[in-house]
PDB file of the backbone (N, CA, C, O) and the ligand in Angstrom, with CONECT records:
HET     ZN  A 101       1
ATOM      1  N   UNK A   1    -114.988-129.580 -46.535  1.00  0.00           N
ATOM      2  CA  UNK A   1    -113.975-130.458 -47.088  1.00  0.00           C
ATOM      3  C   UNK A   1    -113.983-130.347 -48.607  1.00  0.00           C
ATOM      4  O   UNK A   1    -114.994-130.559 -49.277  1.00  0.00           O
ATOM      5  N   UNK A   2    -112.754-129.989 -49.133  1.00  0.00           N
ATOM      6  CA  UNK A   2    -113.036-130.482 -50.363  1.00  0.00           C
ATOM      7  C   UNK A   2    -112.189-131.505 -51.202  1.00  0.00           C
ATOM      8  O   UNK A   2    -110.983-131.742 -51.130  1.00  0.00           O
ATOM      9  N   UNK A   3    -113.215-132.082 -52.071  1.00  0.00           N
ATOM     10  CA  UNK A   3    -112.158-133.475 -52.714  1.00  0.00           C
ATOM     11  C   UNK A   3    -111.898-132.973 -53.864  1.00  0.00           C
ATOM     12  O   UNK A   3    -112.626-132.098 -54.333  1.00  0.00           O
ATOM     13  N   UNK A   4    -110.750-133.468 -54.556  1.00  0.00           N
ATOM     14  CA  UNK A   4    -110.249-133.196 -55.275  1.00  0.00           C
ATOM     15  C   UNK A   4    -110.188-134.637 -56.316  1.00  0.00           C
ATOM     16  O   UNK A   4    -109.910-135.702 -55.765  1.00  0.00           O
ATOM     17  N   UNK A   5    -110.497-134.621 -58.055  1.00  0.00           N
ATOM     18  CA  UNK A   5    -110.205-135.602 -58.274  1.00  0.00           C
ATOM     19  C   UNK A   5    -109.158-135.261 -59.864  1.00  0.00           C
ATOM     20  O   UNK A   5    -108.923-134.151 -60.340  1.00  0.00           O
ATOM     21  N   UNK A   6    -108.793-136.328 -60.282  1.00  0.00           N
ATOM     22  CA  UNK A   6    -107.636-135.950 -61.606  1.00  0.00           C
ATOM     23  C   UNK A   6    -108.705-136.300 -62.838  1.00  0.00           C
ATOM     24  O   UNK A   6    -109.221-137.414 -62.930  1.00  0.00           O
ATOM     25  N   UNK A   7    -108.917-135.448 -63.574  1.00  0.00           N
ATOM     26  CA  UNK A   7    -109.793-135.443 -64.899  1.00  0.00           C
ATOM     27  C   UNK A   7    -108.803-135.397 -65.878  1.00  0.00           C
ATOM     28  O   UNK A   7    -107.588-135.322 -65.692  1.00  0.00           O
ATOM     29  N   UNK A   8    -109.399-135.448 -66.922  1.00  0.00           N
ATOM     30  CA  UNK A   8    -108.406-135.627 -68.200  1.00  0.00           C
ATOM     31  C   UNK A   8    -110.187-135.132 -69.806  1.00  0.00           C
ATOM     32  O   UNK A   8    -111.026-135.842 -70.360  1.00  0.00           O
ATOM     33  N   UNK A   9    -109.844-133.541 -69.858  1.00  0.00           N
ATOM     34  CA  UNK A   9    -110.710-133.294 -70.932  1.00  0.00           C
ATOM     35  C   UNK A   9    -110.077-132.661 -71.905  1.00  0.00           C
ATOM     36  O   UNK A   9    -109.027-132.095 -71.602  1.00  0.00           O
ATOM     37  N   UNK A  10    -110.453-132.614 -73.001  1.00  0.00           N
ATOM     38  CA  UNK A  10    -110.118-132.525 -73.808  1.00  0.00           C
ATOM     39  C   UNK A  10    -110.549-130.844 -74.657  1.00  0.00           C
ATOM     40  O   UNK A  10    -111.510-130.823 -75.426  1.00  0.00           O
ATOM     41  N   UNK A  11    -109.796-129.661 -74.419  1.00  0.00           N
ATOM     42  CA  UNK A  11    -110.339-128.212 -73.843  1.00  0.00           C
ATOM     43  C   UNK A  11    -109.912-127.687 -75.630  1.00  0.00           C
ATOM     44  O   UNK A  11    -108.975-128.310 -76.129  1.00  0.00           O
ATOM     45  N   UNK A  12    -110.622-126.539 -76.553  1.00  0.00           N
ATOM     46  CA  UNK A  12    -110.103-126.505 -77.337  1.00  0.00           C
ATOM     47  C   UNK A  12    -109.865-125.171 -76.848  1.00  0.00           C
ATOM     48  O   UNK A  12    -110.710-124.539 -76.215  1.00  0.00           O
ATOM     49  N   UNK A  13    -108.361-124.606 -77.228  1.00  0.00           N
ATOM     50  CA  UNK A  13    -108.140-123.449 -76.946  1.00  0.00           C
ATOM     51  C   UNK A  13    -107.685-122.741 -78.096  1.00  0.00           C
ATOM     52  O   UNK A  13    -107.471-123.361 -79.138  1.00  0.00           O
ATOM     53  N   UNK A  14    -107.458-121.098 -77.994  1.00  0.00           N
ATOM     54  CA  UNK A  14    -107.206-120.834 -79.192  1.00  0.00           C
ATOM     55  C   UNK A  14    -105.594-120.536 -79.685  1.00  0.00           C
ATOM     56  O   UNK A  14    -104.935-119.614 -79.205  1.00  0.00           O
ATOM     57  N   UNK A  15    -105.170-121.304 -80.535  1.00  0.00           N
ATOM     58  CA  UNK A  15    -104.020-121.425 -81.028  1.00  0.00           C
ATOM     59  C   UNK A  15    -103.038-120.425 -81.728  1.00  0.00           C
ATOM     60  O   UNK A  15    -101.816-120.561 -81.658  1.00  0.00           O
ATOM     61  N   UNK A  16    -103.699-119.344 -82.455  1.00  0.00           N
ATOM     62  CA  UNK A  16    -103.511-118.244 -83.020  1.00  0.00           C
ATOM     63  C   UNK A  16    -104.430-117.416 -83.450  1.00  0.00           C
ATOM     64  O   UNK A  16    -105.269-118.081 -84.056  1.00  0.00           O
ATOM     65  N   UNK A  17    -104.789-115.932 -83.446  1.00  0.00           N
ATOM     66  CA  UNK A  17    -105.280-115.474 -84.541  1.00  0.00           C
ATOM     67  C   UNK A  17    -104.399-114.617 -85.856  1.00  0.00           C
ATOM     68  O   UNK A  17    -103.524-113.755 -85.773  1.00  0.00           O
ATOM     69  N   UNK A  18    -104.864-115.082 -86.726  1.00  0.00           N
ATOM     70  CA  UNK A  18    -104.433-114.246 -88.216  1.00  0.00           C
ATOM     71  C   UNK A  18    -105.052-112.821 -88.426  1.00  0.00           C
ATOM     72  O   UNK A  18    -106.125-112.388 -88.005  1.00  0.00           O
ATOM     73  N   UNK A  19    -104.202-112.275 -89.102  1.00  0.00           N
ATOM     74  CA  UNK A  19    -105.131-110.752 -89.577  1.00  0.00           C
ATOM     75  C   UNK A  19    -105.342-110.815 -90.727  1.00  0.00           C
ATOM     76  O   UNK A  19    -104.591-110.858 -91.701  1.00  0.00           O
ATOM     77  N   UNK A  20    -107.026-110.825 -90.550  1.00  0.00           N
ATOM     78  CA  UNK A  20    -107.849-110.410 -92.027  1.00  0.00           C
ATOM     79  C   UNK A  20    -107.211-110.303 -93.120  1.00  0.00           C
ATOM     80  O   UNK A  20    -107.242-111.047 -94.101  1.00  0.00           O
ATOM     81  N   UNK A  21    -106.368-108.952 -92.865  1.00  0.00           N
ATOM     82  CA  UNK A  21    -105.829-107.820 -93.743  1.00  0.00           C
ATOM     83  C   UNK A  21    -104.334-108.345 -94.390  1.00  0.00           C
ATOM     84  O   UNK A  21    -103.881-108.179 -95.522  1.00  0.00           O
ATOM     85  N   UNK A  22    -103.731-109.073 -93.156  1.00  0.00           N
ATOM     86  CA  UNK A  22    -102.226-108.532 -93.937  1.00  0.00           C
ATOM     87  C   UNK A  22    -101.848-110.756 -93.674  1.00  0.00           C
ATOM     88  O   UNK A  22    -100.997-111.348 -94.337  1.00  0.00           O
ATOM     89  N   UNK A  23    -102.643-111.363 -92.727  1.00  0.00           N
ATOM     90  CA  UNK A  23    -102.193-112.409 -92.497  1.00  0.00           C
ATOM     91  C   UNK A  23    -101.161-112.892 -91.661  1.00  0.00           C
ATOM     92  O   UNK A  23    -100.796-114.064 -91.565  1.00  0.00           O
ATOM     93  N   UNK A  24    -100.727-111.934 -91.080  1.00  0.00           N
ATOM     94  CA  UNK A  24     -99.313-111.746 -89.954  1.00  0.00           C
ATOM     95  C   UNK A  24    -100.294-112.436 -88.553  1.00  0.00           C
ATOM     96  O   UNK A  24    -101.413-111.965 -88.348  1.00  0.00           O
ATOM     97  N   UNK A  25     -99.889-113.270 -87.891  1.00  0.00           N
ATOM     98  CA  UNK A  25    -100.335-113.654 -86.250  1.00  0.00           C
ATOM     99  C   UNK A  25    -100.286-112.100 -85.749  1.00  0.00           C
ATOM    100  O   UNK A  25     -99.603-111.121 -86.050  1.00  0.00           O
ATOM    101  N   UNK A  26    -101.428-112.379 -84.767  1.00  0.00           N
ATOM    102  CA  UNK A  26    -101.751-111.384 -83.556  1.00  0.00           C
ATOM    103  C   UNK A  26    -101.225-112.247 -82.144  1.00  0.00           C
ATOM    104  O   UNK A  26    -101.566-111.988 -80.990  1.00  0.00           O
ATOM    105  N   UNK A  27    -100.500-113.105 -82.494  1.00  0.00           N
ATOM    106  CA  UNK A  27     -99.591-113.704 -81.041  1.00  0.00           C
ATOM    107  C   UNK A  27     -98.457-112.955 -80.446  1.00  0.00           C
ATOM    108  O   UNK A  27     -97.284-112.943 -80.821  1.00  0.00           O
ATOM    109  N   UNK A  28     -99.096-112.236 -79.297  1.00  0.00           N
ATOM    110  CA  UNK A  28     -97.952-111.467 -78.817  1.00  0.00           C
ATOM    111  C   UNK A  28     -96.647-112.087 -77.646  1.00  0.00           C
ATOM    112  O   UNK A  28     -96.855-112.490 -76.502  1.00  0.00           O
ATOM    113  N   UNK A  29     -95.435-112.010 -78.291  1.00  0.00           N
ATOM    114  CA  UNK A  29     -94.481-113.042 -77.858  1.00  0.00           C
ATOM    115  C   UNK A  29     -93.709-112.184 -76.448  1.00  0.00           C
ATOM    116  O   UNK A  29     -92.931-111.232 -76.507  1.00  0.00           O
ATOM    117  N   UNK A  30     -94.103-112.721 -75.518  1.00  0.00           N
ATOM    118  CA  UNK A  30     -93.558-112.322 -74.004  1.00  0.00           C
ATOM    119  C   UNK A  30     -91.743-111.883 -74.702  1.00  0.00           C
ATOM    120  O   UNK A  30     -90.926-112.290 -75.528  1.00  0.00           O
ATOM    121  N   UNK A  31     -91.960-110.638 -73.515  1.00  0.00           N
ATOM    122  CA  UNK A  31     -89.976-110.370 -73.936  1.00  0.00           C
ATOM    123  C   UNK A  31     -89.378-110.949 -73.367  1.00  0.00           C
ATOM    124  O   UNK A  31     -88.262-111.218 -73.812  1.00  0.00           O
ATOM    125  N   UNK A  32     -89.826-111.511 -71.944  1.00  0.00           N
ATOM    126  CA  UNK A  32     -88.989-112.816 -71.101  1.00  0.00           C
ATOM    127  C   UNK A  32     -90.066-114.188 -71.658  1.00  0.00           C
ATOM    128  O   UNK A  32     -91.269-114.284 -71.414  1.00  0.00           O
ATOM    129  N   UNK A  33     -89.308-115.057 -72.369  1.00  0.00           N
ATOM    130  CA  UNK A  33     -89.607-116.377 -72.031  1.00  0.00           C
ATOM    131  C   UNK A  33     -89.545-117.521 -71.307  1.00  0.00           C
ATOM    132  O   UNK A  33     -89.989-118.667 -71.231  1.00  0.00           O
ATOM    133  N   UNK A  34     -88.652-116.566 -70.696  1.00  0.00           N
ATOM    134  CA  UNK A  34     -87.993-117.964 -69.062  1.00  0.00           C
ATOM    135  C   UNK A  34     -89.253-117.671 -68.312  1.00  0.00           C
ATOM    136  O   UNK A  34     -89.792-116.584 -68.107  1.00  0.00           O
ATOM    137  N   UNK A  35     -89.535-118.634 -68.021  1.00  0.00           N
ATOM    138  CA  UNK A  35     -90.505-119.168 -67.196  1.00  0.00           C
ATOM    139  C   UNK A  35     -91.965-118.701 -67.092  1.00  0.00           C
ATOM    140  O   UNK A  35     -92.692-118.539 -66.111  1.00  0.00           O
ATOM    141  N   UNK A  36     -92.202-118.506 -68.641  1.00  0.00           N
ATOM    142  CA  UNK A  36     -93.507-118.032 -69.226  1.00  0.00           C
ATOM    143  C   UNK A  36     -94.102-119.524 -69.581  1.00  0.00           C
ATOM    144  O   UNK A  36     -93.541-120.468 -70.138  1.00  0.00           O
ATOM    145  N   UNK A  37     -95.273-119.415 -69.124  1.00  0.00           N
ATOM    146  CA  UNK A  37     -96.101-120.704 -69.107  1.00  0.00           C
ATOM    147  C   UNK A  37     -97.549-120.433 -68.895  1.00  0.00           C
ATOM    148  O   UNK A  37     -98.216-121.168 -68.167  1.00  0.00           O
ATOM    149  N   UNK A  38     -98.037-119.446 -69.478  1.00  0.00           N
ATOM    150  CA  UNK A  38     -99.213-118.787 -69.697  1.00  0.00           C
ATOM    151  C   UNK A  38     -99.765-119.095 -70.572  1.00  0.00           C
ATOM    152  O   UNK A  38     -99.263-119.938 -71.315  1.00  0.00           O
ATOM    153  N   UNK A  39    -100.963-118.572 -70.840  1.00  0.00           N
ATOM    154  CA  UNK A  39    -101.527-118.941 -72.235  1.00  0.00           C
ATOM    155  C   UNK A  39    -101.383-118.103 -73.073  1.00  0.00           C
ATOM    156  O   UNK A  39    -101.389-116.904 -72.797  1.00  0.00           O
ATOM    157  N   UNK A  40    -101.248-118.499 -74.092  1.00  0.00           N
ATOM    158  CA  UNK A  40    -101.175-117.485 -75.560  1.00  0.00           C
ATOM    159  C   UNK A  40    -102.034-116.364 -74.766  1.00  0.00           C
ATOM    160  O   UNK A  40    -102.976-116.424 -73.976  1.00  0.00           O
ATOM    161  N   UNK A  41    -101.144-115.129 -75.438  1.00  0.00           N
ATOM    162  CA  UNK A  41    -101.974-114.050 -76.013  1.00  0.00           C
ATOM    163  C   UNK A  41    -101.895-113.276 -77.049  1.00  0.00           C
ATOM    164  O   UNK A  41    -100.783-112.976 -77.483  1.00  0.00           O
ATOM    165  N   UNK A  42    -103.074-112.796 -77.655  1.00  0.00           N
ATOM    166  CA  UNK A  42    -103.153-112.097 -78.396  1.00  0.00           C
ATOM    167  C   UNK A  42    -103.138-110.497 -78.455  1.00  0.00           C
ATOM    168  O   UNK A  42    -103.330-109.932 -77.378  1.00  0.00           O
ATOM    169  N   UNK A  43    -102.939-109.731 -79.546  1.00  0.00           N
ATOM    170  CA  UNK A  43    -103.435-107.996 -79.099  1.00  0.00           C
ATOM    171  C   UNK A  43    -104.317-108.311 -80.928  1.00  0.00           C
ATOM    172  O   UNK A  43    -103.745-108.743 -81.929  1.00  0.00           O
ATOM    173  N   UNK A  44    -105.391-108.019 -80.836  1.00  0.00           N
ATOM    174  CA  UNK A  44    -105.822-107.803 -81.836  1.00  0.00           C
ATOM    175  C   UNK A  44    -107.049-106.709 -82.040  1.00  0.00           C
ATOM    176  O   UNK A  44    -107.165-105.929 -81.095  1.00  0.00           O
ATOM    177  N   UNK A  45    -107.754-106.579 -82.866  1.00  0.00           N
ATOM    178  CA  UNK A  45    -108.938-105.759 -82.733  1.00  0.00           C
ATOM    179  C   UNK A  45    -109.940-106.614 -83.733  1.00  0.00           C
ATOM    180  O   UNK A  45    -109.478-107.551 -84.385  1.00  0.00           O
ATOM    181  N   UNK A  46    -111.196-106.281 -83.814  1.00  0.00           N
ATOM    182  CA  UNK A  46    -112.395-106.566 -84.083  1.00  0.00           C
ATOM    183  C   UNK A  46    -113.212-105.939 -84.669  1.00  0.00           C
ATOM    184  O   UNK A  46    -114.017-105.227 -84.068  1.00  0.00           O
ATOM    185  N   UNK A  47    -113.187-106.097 -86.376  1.00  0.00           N
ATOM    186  CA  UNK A  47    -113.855-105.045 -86.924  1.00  0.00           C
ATOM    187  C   UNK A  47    -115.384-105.675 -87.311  1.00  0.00           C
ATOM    188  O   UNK A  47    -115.373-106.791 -87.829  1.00  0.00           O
ATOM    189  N   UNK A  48    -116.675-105.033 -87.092  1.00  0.00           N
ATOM    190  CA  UNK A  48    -117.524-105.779 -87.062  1.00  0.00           C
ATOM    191  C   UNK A  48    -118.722-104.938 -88.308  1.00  0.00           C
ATOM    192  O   UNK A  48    -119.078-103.766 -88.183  1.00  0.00           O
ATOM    193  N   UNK A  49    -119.172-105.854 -89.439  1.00  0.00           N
ATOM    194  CA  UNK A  49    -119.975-104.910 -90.136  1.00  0.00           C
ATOM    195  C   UNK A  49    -121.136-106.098 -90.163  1.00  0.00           C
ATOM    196  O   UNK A  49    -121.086-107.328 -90.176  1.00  0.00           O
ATOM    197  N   UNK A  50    -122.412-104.929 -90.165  1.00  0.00           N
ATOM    198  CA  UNK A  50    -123.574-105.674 -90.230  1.00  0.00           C
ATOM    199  C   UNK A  50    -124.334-104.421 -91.180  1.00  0.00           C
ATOM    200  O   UNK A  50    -124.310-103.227 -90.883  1.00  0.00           O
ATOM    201  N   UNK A  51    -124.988-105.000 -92.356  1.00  0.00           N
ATOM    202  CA  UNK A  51    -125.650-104.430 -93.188  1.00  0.00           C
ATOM    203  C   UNK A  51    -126.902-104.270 -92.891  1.00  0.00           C
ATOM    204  O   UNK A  51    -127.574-105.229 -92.510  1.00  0.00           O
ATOM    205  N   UNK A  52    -127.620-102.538 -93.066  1.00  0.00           N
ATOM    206  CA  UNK A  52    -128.922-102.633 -92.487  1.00  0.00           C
ATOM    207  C   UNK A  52    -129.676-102.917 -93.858  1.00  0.00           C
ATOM    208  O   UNK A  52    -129.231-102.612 -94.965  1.00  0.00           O
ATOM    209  N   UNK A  53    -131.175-103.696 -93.551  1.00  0.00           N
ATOM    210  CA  UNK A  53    -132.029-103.744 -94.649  1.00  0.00           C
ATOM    211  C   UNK A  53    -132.212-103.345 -95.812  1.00  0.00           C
ATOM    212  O   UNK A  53    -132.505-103.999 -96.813  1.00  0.00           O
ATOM    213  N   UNK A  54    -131.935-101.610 -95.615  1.00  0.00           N
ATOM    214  CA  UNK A  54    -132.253-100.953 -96.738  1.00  0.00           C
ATOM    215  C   UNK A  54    -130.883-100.740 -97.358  1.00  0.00           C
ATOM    216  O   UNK A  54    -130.857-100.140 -98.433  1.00  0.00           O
ATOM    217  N   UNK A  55    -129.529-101.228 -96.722  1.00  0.00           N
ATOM    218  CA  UNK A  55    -128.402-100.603 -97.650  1.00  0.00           C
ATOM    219  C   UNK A  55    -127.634-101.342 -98.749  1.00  0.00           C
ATOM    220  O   UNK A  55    -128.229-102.198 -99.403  1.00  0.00           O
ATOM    221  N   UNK A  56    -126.670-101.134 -98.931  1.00  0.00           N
ATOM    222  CA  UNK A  56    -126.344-101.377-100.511  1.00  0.00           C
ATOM    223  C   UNK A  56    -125.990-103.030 -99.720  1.00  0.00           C
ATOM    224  O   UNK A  56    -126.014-104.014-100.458  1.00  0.00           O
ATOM    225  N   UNK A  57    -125.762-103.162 -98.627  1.00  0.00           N
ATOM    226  CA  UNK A  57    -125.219-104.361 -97.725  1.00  0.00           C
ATOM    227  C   UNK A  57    -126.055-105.127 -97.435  1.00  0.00           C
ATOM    228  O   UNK A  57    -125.565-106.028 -96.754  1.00  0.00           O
ATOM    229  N   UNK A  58    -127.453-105.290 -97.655  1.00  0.00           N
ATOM    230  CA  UNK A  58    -128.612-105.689 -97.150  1.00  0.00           C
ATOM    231  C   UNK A  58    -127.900-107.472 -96.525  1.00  0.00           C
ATOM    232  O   UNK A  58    -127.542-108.506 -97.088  1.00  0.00           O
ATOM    233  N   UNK A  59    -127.989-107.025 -95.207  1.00  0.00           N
ATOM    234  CA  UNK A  59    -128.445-108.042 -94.170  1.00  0.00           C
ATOM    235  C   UNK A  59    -127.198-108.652 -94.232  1.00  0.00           C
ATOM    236  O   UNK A  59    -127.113-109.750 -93.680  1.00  0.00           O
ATOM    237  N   UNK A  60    -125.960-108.084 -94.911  1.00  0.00           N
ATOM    238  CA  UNK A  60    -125.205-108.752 -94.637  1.00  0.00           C
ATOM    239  C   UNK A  60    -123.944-108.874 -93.757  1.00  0.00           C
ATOM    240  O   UNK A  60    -123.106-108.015 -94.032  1.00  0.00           O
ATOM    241  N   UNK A  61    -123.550-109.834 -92.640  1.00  0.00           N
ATOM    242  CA  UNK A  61    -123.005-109.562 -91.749  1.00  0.00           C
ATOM    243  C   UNK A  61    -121.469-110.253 -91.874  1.00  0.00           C
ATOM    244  O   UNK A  61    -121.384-111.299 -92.517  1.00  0.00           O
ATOM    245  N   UNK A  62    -120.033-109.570 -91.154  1.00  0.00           N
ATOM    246  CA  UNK A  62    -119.124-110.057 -90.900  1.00  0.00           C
ATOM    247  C   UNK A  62    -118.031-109.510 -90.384  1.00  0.00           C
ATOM    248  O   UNK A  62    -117.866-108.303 -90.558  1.00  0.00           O
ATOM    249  N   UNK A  63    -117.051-110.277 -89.640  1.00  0.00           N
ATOM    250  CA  UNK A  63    -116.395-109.515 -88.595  1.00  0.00           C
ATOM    251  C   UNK A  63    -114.931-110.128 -89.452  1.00  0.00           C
ATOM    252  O   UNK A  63    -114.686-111.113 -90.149  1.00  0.00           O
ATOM    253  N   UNK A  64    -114.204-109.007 -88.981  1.00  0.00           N
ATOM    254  CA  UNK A  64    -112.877-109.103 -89.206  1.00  0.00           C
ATOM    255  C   UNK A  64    -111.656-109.054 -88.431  1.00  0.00           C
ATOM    256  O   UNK A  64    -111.404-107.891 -88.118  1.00  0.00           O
ATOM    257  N   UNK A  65    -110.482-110.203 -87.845  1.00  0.00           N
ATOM    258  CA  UNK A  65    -109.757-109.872 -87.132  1.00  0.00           C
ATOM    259  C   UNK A  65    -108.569-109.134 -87.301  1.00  0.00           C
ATOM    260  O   UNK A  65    -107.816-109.495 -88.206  1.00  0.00           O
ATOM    261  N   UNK A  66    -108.161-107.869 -86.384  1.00  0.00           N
ATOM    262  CA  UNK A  66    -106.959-107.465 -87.249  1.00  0.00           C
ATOM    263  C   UNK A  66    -105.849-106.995 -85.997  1.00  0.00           C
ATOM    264  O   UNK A  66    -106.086-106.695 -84.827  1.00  0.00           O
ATOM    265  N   UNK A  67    -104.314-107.075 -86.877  1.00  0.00           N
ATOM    266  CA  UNK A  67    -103.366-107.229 -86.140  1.00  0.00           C
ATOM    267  C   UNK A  67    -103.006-105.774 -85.687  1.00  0.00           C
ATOM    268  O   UNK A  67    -103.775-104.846 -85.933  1.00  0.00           O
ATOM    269  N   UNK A  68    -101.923-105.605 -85.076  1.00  0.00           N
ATOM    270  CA  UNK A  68    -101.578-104.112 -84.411  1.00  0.00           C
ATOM    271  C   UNK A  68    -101.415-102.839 -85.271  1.00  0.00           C
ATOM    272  O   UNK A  68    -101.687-101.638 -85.284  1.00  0.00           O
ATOM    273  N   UNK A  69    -100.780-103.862 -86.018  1.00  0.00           N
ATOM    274  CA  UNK A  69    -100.231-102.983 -87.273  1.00  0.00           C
ATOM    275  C   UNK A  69    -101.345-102.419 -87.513  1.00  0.00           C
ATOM    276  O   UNK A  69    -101.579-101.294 -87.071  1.00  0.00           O
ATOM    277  N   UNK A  70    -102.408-103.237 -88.407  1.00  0.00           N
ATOM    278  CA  UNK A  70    -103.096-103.054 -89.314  1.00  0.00           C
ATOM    279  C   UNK A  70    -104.194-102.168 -88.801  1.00  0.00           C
ATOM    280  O   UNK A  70    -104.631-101.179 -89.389  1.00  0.00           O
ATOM    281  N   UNK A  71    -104.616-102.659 -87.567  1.00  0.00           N
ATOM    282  CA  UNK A  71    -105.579-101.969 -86.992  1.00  0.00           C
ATOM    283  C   UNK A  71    -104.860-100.343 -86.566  1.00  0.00           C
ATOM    284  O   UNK A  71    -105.506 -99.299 -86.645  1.00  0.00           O
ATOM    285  N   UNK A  72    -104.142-100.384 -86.342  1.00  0.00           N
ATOM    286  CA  UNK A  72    -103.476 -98.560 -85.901  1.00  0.00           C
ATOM    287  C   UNK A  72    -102.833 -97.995 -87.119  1.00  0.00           C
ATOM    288  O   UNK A  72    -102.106 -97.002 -87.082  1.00  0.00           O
ATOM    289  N   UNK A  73    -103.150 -98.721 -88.299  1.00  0.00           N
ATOM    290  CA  UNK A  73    -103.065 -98.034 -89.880  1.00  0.00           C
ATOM    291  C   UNK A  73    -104.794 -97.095 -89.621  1.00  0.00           C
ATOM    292  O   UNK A  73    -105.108 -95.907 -89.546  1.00  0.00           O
ATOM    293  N   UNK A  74    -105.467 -98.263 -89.563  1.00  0.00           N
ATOM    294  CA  UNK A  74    -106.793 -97.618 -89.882  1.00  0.00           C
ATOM    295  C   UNK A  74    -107.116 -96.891 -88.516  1.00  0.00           C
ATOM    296  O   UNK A  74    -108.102 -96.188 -88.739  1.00  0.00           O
ATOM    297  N   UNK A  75    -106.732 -96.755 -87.243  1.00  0.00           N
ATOM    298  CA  UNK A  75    -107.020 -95.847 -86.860  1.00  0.00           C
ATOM    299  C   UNK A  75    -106.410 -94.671 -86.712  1.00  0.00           C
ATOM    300  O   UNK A  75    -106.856 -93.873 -85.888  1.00  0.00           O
ATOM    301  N   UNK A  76    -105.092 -94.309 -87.619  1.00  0.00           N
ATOM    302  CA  UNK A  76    -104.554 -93.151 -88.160  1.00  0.00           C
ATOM    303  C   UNK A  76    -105.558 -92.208 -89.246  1.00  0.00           C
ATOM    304  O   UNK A  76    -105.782 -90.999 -89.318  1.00  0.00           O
ATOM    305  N   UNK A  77    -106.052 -93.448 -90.070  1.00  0.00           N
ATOM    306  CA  UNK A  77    -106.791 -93.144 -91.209  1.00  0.00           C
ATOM    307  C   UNK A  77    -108.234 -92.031 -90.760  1.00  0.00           C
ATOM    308  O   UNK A  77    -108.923 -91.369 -91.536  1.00  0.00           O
ATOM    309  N   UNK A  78    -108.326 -92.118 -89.544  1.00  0.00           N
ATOM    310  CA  UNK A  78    -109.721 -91.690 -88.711  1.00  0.00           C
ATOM    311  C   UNK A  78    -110.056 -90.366 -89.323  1.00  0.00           C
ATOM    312  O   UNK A  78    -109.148 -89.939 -90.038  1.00  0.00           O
ATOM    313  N   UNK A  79    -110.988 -89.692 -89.247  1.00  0.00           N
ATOM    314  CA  UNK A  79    -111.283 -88.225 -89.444  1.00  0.00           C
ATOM    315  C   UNK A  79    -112.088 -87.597 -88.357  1.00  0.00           C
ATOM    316  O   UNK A  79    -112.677 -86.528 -88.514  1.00  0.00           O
ATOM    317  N   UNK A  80    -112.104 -88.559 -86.818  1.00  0.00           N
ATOM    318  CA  UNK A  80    -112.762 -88.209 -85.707  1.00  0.00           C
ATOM    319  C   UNK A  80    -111.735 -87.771 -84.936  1.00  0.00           C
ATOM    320  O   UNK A  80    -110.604 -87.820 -85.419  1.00  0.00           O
ATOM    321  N   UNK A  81    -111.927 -87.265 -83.611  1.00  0.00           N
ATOM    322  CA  UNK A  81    -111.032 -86.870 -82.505  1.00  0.00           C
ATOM    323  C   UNK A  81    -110.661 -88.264 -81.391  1.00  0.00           C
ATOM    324  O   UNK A  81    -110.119 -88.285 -80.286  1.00  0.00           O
ATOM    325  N   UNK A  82    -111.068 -89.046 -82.016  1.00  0.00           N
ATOM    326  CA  UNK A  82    -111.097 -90.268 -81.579  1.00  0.00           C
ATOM    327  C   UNK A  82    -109.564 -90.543 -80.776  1.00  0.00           C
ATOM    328  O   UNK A  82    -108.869 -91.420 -81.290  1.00  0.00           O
ATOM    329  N   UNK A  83    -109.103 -89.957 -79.755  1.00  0.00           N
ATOM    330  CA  UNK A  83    -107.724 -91.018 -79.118  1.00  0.00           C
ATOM    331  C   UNK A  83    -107.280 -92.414 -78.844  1.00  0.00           C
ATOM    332  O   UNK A  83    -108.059 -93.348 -78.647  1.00  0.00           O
ATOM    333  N   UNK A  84    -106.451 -92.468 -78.844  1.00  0.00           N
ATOM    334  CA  UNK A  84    -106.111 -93.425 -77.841  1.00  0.00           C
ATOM    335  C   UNK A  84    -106.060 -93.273 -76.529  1.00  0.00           C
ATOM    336  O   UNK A  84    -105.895 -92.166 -76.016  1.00  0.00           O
ATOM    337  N   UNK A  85    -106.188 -94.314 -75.882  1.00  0.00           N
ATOM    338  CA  UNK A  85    -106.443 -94.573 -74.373  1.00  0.00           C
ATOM    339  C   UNK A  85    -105.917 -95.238 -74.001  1.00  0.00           C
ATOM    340  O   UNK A  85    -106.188 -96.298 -74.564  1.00  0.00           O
ATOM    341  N   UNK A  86    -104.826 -95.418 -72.914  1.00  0.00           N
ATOM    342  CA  UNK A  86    -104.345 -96.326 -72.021  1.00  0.00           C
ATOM    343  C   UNK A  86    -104.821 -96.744 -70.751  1.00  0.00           C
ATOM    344  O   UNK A  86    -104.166 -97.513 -70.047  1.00  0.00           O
ATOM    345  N   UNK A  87    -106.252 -96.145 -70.318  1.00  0.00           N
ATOM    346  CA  UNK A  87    -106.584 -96.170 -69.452  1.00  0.00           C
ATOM    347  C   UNK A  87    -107.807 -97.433 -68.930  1.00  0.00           C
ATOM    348  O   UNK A  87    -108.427 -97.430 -67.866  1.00  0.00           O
ATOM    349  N   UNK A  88    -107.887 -98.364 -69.947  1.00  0.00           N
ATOM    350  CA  UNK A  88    -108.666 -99.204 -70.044  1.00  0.00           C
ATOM    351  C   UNK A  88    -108.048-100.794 -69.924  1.00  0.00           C
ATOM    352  O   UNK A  88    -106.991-100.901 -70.546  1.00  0.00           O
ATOM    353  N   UNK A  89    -108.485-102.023 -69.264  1.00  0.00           N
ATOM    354  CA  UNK A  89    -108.377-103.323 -69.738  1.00  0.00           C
ATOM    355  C   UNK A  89    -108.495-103.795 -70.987  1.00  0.00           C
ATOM    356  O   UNK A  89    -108.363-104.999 -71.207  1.00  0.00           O
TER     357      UNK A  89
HETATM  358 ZN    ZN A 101    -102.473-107.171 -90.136  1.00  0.00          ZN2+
END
C-alpha cells in the first residue's frame, strides 16, 4: 500500500546560469513553449583550474561557467585533435 501525503518544502532550484566570460544566460529557451513546463535548462560548460604547489598558481583554485558561444570560441582556439562529439549525454 502506499500513502500518499501533501508536503509543502521549500526546494532551492537553479534559476539561471551566467557566463564568466561574456555574462549572456546559459538558459536554453525550448522552440515550442506551448506546453513546456519543465525545468530550466541550461547548455553550459565548466572550466575548472586548480593550481599545483609549485606553480606560478600555487594552490589556487576556481571554476568558471561558460556559455555556448563562449565555450566553442575556446574550443576553436584548441591546438589538439580534440572533436566534437554528439555521441554522448
Ligand atoms: Zn559567454
Amino acid at each position: 500500500m502506499i500513502q500518499t501525503e501533501t508536503v509543502h518544502k521549500r526546494v532551492e532550484v537553479v534559476a539561471d546560469i551566467l557566463c564568466d566570460l561574456c555574462g549572456e544566460s546559459c538558459r536554453v529557451i525550448p522552440k515550442e513553449t506551448e506546453g513546456f513546463d519543465g525545468p530550466e535548462r541550461f547548455s553550459h560548460s565548466t572550466l575548472k583550474f586548480h593550481g599545483h604547489y609549485w606553480s606560478g598558481y600555487d594552490c589556487l583554485f576556481f571554476e568558471l561557467s561558460l556559455c555556448e558561444k563562449c565555450t566553442m570560441e575556446i574550443f576553436e582556439r584548441r591546438k589538439t585533435a580534440t572533436q566534437l562529439r554528439t555521441d554522448v549525454l
